[in-house]
C-alpha positions, 0 to 999 in steps of 0.5 A, a space after each residue: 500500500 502506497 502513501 495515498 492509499 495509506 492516508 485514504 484508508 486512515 481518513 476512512 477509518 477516522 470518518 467512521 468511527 466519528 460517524 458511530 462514536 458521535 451516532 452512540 452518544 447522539 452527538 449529532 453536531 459532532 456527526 455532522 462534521 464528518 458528513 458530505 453536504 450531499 450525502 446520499 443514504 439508503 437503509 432498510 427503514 428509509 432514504 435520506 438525501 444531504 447532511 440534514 436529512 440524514 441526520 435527522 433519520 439517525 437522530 429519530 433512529 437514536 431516540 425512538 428504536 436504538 439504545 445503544 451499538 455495540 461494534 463487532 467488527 470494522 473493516 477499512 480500505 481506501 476510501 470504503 468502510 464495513 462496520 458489522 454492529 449490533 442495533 441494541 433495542 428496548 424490545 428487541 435481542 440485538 439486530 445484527 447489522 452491516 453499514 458500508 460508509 465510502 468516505 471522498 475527502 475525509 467526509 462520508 458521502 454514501 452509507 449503505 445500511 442493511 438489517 432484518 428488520 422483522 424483530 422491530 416489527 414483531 414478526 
């Protein structure tokens, strides 16, 4: 790995654990700065287009469904990075969950979140 490849992976690597670390403690001033004003974000319960869209589903994710995230694993390469985590509920055993961040510049400019999301709804 080349010098470029090895501070885009460190960016990356920055980028996501700010996104989760600021996601956890609902510091949602703190995520913003590690977003791209045109962040493009698609999930299992929604779409969220620019930074205050998708702040505002992770802020009503945070304050109605999640209790916590408990990080099971993160895997960075260049410019994309894996996170396997669990999505703790008050209702619910812990969903097992995988996002896929790609970070341009040092800012997070599309997630991808996928989960089962059957237990949230009882089924």
């Amino acid at each position: 790995m080349n010098q470029t490849e090895t501070n885009q992976t460190e960016a990356t690597r920055t980028a996501a654990t700010t996104y989760f670390d600021a996601w956890r403690a609902r510091d949602f001033e703190r995520l913003r700065t590690v977003l791209a004003p045109d962040v493009d974000f698609v999930g299992v319960m929604g779409t969220a287009t620019g930074a205050d869209e998708c702040i505002a589903g992770l802020r009503g994710m945070a304050e109605s469904i999640m209790t916590d995230l408990v990080l099971q694993a993160r895997v960075v390469e260049g410019a994309d990075a894996m996170t396997w985590f669990d999505l703790i509920t008050a209702r619910t055993p812990p969903i097992p969950t995988a996002n896929w961040s790609h970070v341009e510049d040092g800012l997070i400019t599309r997630i991808r979140v996928t989960f089962d999301p059957r237990p949230l709804f009882g089924t």
